[in-house]
FIZA-944937 format. One line per field, with one value per residue (C-alpha): z, x, y; residue number from 1. Coordinates in steps of 0.05 Angstrom, whole numbers, always signed. Each point is the difference from the previous one (the first is absolute). Layout:
zz: (Z	...)
xx: (X	...)
yy: (Y	...)
k: (NUM	...)
! end
This chain:
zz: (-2226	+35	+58	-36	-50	+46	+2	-64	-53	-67	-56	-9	-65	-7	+35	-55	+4	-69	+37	+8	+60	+45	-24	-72	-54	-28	-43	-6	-69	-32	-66	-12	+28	+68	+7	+66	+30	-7	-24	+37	-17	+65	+42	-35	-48	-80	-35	-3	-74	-14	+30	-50	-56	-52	-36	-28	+16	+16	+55	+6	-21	+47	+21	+4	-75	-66	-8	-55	-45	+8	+73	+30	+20	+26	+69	+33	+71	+9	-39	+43	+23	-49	+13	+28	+51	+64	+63	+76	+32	+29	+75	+40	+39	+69	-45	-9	-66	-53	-31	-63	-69	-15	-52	+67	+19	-66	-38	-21	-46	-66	+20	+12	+75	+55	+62	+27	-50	-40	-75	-40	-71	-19	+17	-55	+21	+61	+18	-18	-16	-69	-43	+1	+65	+61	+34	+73	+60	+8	-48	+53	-47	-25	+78	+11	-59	-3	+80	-8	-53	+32	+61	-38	+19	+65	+22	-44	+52	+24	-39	-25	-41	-74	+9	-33	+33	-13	+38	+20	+40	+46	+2	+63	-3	+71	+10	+48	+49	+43	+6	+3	+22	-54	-21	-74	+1	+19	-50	-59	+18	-36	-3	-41	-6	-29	-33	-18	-35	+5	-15	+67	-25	-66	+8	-23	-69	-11	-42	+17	-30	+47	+37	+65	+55	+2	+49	+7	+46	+15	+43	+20	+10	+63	+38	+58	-29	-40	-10	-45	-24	-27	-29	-65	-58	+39	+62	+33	+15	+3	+70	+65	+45	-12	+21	-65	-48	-4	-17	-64	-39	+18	-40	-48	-21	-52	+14	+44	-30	-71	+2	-34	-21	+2	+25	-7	+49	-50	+31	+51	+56	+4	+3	+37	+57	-16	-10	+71	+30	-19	+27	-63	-44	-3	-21	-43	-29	-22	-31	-46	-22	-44	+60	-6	-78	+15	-74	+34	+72	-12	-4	+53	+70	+65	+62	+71	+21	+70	+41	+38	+61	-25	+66	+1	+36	+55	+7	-27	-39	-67	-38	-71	-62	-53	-77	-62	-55	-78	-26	-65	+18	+25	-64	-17	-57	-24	+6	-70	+2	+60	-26	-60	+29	+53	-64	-38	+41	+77	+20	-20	+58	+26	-65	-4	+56	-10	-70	+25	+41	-45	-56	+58	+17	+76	+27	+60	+60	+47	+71	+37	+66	+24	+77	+58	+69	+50	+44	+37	-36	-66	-47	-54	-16	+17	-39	+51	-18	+34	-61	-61	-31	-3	-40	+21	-59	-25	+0	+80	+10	-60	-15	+13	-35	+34	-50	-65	-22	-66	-24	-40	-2	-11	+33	-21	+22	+11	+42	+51	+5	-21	+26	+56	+23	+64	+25	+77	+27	+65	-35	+25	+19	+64	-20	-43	+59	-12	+28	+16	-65	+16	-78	+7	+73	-42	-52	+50	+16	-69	-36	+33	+17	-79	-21	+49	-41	-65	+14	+34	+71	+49	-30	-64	+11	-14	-80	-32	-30	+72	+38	+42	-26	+91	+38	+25	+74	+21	+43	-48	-15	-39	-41	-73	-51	+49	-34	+50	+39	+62	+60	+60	+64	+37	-52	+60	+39	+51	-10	+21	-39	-60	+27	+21	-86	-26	+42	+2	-41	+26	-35	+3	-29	-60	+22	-12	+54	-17	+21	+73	-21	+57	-10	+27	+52	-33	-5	-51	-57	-60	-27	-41	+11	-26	-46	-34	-21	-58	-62	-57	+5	-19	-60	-18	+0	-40	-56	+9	-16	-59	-71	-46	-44	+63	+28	-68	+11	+79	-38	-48	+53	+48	-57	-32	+71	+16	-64	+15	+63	+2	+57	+0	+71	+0	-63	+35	+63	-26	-31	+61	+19	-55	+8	+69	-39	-53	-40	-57	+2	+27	-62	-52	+20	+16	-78	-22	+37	-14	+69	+42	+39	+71	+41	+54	+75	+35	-33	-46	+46	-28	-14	-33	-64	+3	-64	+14	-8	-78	-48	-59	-11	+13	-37	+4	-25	-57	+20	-10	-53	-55	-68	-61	-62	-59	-71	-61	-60	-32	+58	+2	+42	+11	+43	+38	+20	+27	+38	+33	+17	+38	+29	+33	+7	+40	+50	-36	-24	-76	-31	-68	-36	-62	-48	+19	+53	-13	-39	-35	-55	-15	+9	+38	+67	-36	-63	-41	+36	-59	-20	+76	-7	-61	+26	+70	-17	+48	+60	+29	-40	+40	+25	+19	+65	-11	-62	-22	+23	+75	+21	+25	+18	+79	+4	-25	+30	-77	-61	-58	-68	-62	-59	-19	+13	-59	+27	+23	-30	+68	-6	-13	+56	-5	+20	+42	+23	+10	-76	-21	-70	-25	-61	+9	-10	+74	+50	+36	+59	+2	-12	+62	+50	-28	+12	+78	+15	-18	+42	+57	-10	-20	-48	-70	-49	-69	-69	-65	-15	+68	-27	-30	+57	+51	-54	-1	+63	+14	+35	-3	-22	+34	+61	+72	-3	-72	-37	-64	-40	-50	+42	+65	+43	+5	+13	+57	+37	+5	+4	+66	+26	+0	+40	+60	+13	-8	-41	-44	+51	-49	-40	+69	+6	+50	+12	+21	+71	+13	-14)
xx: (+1805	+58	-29	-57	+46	+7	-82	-15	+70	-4	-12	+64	+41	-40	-38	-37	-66	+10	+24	-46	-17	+67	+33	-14	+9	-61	+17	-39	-17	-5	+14	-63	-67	-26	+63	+7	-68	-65	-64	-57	-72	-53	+47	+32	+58	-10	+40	+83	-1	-58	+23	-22	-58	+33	-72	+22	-80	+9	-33	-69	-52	-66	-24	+24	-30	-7	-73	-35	-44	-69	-27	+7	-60	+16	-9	+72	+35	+50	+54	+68	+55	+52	+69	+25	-56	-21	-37	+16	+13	-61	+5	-57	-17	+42	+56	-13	+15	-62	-2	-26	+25	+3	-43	-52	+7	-28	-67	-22	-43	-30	-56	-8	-37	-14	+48	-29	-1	-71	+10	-29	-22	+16	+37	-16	-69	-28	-70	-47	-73	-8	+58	-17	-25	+38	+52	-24	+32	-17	+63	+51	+51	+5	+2	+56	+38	-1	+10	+59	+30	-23	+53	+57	+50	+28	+43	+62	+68	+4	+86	+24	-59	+21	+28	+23	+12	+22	+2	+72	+45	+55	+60	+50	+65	+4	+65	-58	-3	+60	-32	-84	-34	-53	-26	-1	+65	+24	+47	-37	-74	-49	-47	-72	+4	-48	+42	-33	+28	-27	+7	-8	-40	-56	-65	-22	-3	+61	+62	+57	+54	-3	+64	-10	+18	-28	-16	+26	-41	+8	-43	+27	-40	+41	-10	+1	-49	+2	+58	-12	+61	-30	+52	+21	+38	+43	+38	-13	-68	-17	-15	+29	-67	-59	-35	+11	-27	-58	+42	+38	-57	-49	+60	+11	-67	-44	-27	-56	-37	+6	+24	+64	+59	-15	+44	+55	+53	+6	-30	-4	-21	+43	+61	-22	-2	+72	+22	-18	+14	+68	+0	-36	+55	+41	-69	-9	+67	-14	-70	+25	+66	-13	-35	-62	-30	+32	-1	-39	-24	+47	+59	-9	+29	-36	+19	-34	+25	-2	+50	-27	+24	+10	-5	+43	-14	+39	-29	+51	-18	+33	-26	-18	-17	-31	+9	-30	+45	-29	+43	-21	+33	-13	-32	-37	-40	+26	-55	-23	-11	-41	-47	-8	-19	-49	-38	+16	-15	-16	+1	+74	+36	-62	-6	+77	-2	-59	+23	+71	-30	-39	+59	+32	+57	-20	+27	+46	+43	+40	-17	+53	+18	+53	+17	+23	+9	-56	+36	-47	+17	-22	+52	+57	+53	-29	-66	-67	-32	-69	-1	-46	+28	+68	+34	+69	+39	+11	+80	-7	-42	-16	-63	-2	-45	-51	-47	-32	-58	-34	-73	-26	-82	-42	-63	-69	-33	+17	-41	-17	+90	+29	-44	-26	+73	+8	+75	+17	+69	-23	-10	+69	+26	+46	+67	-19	-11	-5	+30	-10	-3	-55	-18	-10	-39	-56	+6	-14	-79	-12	+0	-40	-54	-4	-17	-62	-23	+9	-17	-60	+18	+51	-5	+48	+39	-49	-6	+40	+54	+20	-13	+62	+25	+17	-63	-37	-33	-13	-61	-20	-77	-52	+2	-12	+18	+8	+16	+25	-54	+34	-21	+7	-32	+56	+43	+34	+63	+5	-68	-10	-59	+36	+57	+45	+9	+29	+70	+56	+60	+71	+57	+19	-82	+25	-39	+15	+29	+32	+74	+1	+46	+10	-33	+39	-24	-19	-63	-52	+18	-16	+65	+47	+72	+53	+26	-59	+26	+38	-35	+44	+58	-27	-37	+63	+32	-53	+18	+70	-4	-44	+31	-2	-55	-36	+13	-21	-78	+6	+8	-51	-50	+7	-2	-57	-46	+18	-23	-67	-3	-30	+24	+69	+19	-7	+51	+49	-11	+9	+65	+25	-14	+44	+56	+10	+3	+56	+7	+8	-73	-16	+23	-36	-69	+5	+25	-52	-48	+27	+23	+55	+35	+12	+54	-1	-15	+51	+54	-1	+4	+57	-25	+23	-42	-28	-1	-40	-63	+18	-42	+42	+71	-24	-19	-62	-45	-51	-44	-68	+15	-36	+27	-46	+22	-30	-11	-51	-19	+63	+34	+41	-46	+39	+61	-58	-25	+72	+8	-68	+19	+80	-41	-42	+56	+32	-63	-9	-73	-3	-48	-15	-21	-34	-36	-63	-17	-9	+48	+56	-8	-69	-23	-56	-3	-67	+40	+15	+53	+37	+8	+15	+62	+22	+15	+26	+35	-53	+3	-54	-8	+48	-44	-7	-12	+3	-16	+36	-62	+1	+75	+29	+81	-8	-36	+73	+72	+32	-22	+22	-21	-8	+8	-28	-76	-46	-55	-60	-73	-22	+68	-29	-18	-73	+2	+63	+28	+73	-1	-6	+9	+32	+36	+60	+25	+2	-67	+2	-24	+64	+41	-35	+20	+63	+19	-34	+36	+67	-14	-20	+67	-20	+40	-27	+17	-18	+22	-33	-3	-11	+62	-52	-50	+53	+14	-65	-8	+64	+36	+67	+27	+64	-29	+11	-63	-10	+21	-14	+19	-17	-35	-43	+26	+61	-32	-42	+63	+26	-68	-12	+68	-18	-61	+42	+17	-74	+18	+50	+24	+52	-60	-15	+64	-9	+32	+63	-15	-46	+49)
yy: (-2349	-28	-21	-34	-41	-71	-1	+24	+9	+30	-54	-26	+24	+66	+51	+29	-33	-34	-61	-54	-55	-18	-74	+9	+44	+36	+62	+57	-8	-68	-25	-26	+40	-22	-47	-32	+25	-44	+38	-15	-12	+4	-11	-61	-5	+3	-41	+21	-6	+55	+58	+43	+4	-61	+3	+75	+33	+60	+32	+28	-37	+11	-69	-72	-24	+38	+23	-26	+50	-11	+3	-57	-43	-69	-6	-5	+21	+57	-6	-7	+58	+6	-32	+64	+11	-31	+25	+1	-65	-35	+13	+13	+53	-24	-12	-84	-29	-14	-61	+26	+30	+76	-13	-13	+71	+27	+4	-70	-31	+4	+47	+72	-2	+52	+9	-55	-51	+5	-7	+59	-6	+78	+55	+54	+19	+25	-38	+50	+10	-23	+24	+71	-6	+33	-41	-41	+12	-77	-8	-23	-20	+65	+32	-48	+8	+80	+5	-50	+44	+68	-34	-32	+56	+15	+65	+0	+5	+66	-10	-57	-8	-17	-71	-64	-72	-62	-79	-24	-35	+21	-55	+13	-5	-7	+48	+41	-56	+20	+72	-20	-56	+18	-73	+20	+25	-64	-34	-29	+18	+24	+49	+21	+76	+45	+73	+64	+57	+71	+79	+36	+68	-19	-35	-64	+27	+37	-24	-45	+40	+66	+30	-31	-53	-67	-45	-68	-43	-74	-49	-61	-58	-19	-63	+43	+52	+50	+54	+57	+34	+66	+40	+48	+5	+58	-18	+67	+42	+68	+9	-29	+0	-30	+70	+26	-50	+28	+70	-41	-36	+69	+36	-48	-17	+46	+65	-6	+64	-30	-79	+8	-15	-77	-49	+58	+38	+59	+47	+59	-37	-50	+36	+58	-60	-29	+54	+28	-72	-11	-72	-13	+14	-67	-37	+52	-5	-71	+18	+40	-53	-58	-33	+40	-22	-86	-36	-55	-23	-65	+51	+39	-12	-10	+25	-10	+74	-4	-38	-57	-54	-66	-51	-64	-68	+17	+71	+39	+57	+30	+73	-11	+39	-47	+8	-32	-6	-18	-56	+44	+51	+78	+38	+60	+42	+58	+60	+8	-84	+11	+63	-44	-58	+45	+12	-75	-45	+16	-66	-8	-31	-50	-17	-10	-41	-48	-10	-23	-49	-25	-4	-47	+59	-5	+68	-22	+45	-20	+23	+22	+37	+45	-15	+52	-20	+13	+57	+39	+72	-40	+33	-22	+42	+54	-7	-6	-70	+24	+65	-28	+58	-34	-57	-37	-16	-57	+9	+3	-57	-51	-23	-75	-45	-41	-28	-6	+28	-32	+38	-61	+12	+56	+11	-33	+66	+65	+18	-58	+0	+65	+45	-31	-21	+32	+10	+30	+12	-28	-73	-30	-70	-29	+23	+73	+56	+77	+64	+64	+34	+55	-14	-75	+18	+31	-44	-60	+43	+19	-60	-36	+55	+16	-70	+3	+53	-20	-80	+20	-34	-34	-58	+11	-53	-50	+18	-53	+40	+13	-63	-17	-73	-17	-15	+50	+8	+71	-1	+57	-5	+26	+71	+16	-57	-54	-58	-53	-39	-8	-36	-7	+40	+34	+47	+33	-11	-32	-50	-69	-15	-18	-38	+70	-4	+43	-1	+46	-20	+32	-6	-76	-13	+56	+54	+73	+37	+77	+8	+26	+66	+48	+61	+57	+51	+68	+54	+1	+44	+16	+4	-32	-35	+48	-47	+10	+72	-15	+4	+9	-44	-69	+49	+10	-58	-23	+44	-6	-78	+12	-9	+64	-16	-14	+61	+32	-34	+28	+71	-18	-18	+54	+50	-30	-5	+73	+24	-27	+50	+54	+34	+36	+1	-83	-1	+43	-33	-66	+31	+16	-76	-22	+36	-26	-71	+24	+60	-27	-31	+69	+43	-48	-3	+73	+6	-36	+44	+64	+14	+15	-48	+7	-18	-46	+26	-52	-35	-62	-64	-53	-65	-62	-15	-71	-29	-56	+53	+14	-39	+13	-48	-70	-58	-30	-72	+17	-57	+35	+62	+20	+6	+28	-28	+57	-36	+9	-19	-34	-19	-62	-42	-52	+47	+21	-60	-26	+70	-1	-74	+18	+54	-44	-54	+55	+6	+62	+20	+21	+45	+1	+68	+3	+47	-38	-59	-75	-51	+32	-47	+16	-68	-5	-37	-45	-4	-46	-47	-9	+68	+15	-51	+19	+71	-12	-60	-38	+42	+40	+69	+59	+50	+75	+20	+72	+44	+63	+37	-39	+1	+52	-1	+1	-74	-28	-10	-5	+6	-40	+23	-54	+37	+64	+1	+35	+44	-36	+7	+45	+39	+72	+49	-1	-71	+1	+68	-39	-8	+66	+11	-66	+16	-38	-67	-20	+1	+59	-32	-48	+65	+18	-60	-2	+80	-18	-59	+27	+70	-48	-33	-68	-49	+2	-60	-14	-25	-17	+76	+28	+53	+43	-5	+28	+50	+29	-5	+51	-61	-2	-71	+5	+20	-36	-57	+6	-70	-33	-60	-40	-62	+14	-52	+37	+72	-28	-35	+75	+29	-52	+19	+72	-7	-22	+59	+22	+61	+30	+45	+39	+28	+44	+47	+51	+69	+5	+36	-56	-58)
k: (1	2	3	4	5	6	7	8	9	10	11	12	13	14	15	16	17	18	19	20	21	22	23	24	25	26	27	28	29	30	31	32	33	34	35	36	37	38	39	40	41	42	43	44	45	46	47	48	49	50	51	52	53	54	55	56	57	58	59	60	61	62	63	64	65	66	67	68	69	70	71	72	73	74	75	76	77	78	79	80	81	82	83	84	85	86	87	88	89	90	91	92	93	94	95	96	97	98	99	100	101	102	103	104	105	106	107	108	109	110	111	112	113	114	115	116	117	118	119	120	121	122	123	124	125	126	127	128	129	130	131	132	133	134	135	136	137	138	139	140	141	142	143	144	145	146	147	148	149	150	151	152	153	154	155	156	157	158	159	160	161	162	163	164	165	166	167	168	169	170	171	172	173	174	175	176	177	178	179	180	181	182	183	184	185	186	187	188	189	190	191	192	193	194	195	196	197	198	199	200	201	202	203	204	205	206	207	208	209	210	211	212	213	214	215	216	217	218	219	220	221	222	223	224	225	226	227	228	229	230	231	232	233	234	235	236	237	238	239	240	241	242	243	244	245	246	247	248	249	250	251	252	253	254	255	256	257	258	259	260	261	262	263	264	265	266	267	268	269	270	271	272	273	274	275	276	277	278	279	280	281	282	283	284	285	286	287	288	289	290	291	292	293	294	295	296	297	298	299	300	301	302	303	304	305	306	307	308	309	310	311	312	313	314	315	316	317	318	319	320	321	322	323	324	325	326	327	328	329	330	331	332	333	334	335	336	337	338	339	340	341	342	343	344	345	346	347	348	349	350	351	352	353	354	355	356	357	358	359	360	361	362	363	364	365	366	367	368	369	370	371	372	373	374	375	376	377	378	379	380	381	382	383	384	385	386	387	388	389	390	391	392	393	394	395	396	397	398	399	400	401	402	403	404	405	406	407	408	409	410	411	412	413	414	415	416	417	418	419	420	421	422	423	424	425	426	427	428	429	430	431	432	433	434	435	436	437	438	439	440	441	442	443	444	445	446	447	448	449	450	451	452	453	454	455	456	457	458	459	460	461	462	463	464	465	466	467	468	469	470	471	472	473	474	475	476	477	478	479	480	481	482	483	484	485	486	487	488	489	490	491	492	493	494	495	496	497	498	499	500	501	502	503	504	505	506	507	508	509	510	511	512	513	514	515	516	517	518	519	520	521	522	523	524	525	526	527	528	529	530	531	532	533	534	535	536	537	538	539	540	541	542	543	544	545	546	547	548	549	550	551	552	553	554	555	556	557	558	559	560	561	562	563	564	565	566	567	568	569	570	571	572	573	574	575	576	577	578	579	580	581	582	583	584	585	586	587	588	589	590	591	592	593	594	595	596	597	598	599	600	601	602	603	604	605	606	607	608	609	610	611	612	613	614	615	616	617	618	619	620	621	622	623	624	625	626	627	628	629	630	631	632	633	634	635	636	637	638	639	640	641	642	643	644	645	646	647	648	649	650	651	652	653	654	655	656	657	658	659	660	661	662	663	664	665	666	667	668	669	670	671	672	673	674	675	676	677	678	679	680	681	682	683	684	685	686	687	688	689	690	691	692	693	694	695	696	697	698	699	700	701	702	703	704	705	706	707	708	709	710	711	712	713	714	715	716	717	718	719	720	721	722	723	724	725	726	727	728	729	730	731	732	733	734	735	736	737	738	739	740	741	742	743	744	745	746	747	748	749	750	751	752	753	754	755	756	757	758	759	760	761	762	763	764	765	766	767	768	769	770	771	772	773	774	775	776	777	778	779	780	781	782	783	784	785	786	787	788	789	790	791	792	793	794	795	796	797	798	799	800	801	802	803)
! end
């Protein structure tokens, strides 16, 4: 990095990437949530003062207005997104600004109409010949509305595709200008981006929650174009040429004789590949840590994995790796939350993330780069920058923030933005070049030869979700789902019949011109470098930098995904794999299997942990956690209320969990006004958002527990098989979420009689993130305090050879 510092220093006063824009101070986490960042809305600011939800609704509800009762059957138009929802920008095909709303780009109207704009006066009957009659083939409603639907789905991505997006903006801090010419990183601009999140290995229909990697894939809305940043949750992949993707997602996917495991790794062959292709074994190594089974996509980090050539204005040229880093910090599940949730609730983290958007807790990262000097071997200290396989600490070269990323909107439509989103490696800007990473070579073919499959043409692009925001002029004509009229009689270069237009741009008119690197003199081979040989030292220090209870869910997960093999020999080759990582890790999962251990073939490399890649020992913001507050019949209603309000004071979201839904109070919401006052004290009535039959410990971050809730009227087993047989004083179902949360290591809080809840429920009241008291403010200060550190870590001690 020394010989990079005069163009591009480390943020003054720190190089830990918690250090905000040079010339002022912005710490990492701020006292108040979203402090000193400005939420966005369509690409313009929201007001300072509401960064979060003030009105207190929680998240969820379905559509912009409460339904009434009856059907309703006075003639009015669509009813508007909600607050939290809004579509791609209007910009037409060529990439020129609409004048017209977003509402413009959706159905309009009071009337239900063909495609093409004839009102219809039913849609429940087929026209037919008499009403027994047989059904015309005259009916051409009914041919368009069943061929329509018989077409609504296209080919699901072949990975990648169970996803979740979100609208944003991108804020530069302009500390990349010295190293990229890149207009949006120039100081202070701004930037529309569009973000998906995705598993690599399920379908469409599989659940959130499964051991796996995730991508993390931005588009910017450049006024240059558009750049696509398509990245993962794990900085490192499991192969190093493109050759053998194919190989990886064949072995990973389900069986093809029988269609399963879905959306899993844990099983035979999947590790009879990595474990015959060792240069799998670092990815793997971070599949089966916390970083597999993320508590949420908006705290999960991003990383572009390959190393790219940033371009400056005078040409020079600067290696970079770039890195996305949650302002929320890095957390994950533990793997009993995760199997629970598989079976819960599915839909866990999109739901997670749409409903903390919509709460007004805009997830946020900071995008940041690490920056090695463009020498032609393409190396630092030792480490080969062109090897995806590969990471360079953070301790050798700091990540240095760029910019801000806010997520402020969710989509309007799944499928006309999330799934038709269409991301390519190749999309880049002046300024953002790539290298010779045999990985990112494929990768620059495959995306865009997939999306011509599965968005049935060339001209992809064109859908809105993916229109560039910089005009467009390609001389590209014609083909499936053309949308553009062009005009024009000459698209071919050169031409004179329309004016020589298009012209060439070079690089004083902006346009894109690839770095002119030297390509060295050498045969074709099918080889690779031989720095590309070592496979288990960066595994290593991987496991090395991990923190013991960490280590203790690496054991855990290796052990558990063995189990589910069948064959022996890929156990006990895998084995061998591990013990050229660290014996230690070796001689537990062996335990756990019932086998021997083997020892390693070559001796141990020595690395130096980097402790930057530990998850566990920092503090983090709680902006956007969820805290389940457990009360009943008796409660004091009033300490409730004032919780559930700091909670949300806090940019926390509170949940309220009842025996039953609906007011608390049992005042109806069509009640009598007076009666409604006289028991709230004139507020609206608190409600429950979850019953004891609904929630389920793994939705929450904390639990706080009012009292000591009596069985509910559905609390026996043929109703509820949580209840079981509910004797005792206490719901079982509470005694439930309570026992969960604590074995998942979350704080637990309580008063009013919550002693004899955590009695029952085997919990020990002295133990670490256990705490009552006598009022509830004062439980949820140390309750909130707790969840900085996202779990209570000293519940999770591990063996003694593993620490």
């Amino acid at each position: 990095m020394v010989a990079l510092q005069p163009r591009f220093p480390p943020i003054s006063g720190n190089a830990r990437f918690d250090t905000g824009n040079p010339g002022r101070a912005r710490p990492w986490i701020s006292a108040v949530p979203n402090e000193g960042t400005a939420p966005f809305s369509g690409g313009k600011r929201m007001e300072e003062s509401h960064p979060t939800n003030a009105s207190g609704a929680i998240p969820g509800r379905p559509g912009s207005e409460p339904p009434p009762v009856a059907e309703p059957t006075e003639p009015r138009g669509p009813l508007p997104p909600k607050q939290d929802q809004r579509g791609p920008e209007p910009f037409t095909p060529t990439g020129q600004p609409e004048d017209v709303p977003q509402e413009a780009l959706a159905q309009g109207g009071a009337y239900l109409t063909t495609a093409l704009g004839t009102r219809l006066p039913d849609s429940d009957h087929s026209l037919k010949a008499g009403p027994r009659g047989p059904v015309l083939l005259r009916d051409h409603h009914l041919r368009e509305k069943i061929t329509h639907f018989d077409h609504e789905r296209i080919p699901e991505r072949v990975v990648h595709a169970r996803g979740a997006a979100a609208h944003g903006i991108f804020r530069s801090y302009g500390t990349a200008a010295t190293v990229t010419k890149a207009a949006f990183l120039a100081e202070g601009a701004e930037t529309p981006v569009f973000v998906r999140f995705s598993t690599v290995l399920g379908s469409r229909g599989s659940a959130d929650t499964v051991r796996d990697t995730r991508g993390f894939a931005t588009k910017f809305y450049t006024s240059e174009g558009v750049f696509d940043l398509v990245g993962n949750n794990i900085p490192v992949f499991f192969i190093q040429d493109a050759i053998k993707f194919p190989d990886i997602i064949h072995a990973g996917k389900p069986h093809p004789d029988r269609e399963i495991p879905q959306a899993q790794s844990a099983h035979d062959t999947f590790w009879d590949f990595v474990s015959l292709h060792t240069e799998a074994t670092h990815h793997t190594l971070w599949n089966m840590s916390d970083r597999g089974i993320p508590r949420s996509f908006r705290t999960m980090e991003g990383f572009g994995v390959h190393t790219f050539r940033l371009v400056d204005a005078a040409g020079a040229t600067t290696l970079v790796k770039f890195h996305w880093k949650p302002k929320a910090g890095v957390h994950s599940l533990v793997w009993e939350e995760a199997q629970l949730i598989n079976g819960m609730d599915p839909d866990f983290h999109r739901r997670d993330l749409a409903d903390a958007i919509e709460a007004g807790a805009f997830p946020q990262w900071e995008l940041g780069i690490q920056a090695f000097p463009d020498t032609p071997e393409q190396m630092f200290e030792g480490i080969d920058l062109l090897d995806p396989t590969k990471i360079v600490p953070e301790e050798l070269a700091p990540v240095q923030p760029i910019g801000l990323l806010t997520l402020n909107a969710n989509p309007s439509n799944f499928f006309a933005e999330t799934e038709q989103v269409a991301f390519h490696v190749g999309h880049l800007v002046p300024g953002i070049d790539v290298t010779d990473d045999p990985l990112l070579a494929g990768r620059l073919f495959s995306y865009l030869d997939t999306q011509i499959t599965r968005l049935g043409g060339p001209n992809f692009t064109q859908l809105p979700i993916n229109r560039s925001h910089a005009v467009v002029n390609d001389m590209l004509r014609d083909g499936m789902h053309q949308t553009a009229v062009h005009s024009g009689a000459a698209p071919y270069k050169p031409n004179s019949l329309d004016g020589g237009c298009p012209f060439f741009a070079g690089q004083q008119e902006g346009g894109y011109v690839e770095v002119p690197v030297e390509v060295a003199s050498a045969p074709r081979v099918r080889e690779a470098p031989a720095t590309f040989a070592d496979h288990f030292s960066q595994p290593r220090l991987f496991w090395l930098s991990l923190s013991p209870v960490e280590r203790e869910h690496v054991i855990a997960a290796y052990t558990f995904e063995l189990g589910k093999v069948y064959e022996q020999a890929i156990k006990e080759r895998t084995l061998q794999v591990l013990a050229e990582i660290d014996p230690v890790l070796c001689e537990q999962v062996a335990a756990g299997l019932g086998l021997p251990a083997p020892k390693a073939a070559e001796p141990l490399p020595s690395v130096t942990p980097s402790p930057a890649l530990s998850q566990v020992g920092k503090v983090w913001p709680t902006t956007g956690r969820i805290i389940g507050i457990i009360t009943g019949e008796g409660a004091d209603l009033s300490t409730v209320r004032s919780v559930r309000q700091a909670i949300l004071d806090g940019g926390m979201v509170p949940l309220i969990i009842a025996p039953t839904g609906g007011p608390l109070d049992g005042a109806s919401r069509d009640g009598v006004r007076g009666v409604l006052d006289a028991l709230t004290g004139g507020d609206e009535p608190l409600v429950a958002q979850r019953t004891f039959a609904t929630a389920r410990s793994v939705e929450f971050d904390a639990l706080l527990v009012a009292g000591a809730p009596a069985p509910g009227a559905d609390a026996y087993g043929a109703r509820d098989a949580k209840a079981g047989d509910a004797g005792g004083a206490i719901d079982p179902r509470v005694l439930l979420m309570m026992a969960e949360a604590y074995r998942h290591g979350k704080p637990i809080g309580g008063w009013d009689g919550a002693m004899e809840a955590l009695a029952l429920a085997a919990i020990p009241t002295g133990a670490a993130g256990v705490l009552l008291g006598d009022r509830g403010d004062e439980v949820l200060t140390e309750i909130v305090r707790l969840l900085g550190q996202h779990r209570v870590w000293d519940r999770f001690p591990a063996a003694a050879a593993v620490g």
